[in-house]
C-alpha positions in Angstrom: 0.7 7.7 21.2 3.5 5.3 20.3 6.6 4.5 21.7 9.6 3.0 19.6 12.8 1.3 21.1 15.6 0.8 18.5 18.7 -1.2 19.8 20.3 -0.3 16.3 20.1 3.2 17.0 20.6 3.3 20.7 17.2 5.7 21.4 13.9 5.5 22.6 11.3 7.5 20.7 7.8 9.0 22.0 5.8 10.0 20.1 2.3 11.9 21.4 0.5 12.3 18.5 1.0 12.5 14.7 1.6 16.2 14.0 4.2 17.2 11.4 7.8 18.0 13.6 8.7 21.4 12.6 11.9 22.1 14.9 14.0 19.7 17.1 16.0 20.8 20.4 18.5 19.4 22.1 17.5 20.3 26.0 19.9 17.7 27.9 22.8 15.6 26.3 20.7 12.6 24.7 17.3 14.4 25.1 15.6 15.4 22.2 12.2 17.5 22.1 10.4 17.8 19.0 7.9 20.6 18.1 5.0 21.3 16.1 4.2 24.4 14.4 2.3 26.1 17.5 5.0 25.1 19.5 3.9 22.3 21.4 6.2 18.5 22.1 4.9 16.2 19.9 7.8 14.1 20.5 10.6 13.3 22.5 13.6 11.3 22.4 16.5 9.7 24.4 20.1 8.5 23.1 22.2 6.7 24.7 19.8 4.3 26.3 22.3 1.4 26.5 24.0 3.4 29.1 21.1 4.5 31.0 18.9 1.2 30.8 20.2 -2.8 30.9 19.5 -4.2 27.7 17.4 -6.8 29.4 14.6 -4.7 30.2 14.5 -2.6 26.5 12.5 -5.6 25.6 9.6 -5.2 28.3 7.6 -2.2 28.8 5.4 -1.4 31.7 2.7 1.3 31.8 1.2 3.3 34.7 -2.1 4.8 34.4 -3.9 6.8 37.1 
């Protein structure tokens, strides 16, 4: 898994694993699945995150595990 935050851009990608992406869907305004070629999300990403996230905290990333 990786995730990728690009201020240029103004999205968050994350990516599960490294399957090629065969189709892209919109679901929400700014939320982007992406699908391999059985149909699972091997991907997903997020526009707009300067709106949804203070810039401050793009640059640190916390991680839950349970």
């Amino acid at each position: 898994m990786r995730l990728r935050v690009s201020k240029e851009d103004d999205a968050v990608y994350f990516r599960l694993d490294e399957s090629a992406v065969v189709e892209s869907e919109e679901v929400q305004p700014g939320v982007i699945l992406d699908y391999d070629k059985d149909g699972r999300v091997v991907g997903v990403e997020f526009l707009g995150i300067k709106a949804r996230v203070p810039e401050a905290q793009l640059s640190s990333l916390q991680f839950e595990t349970g």
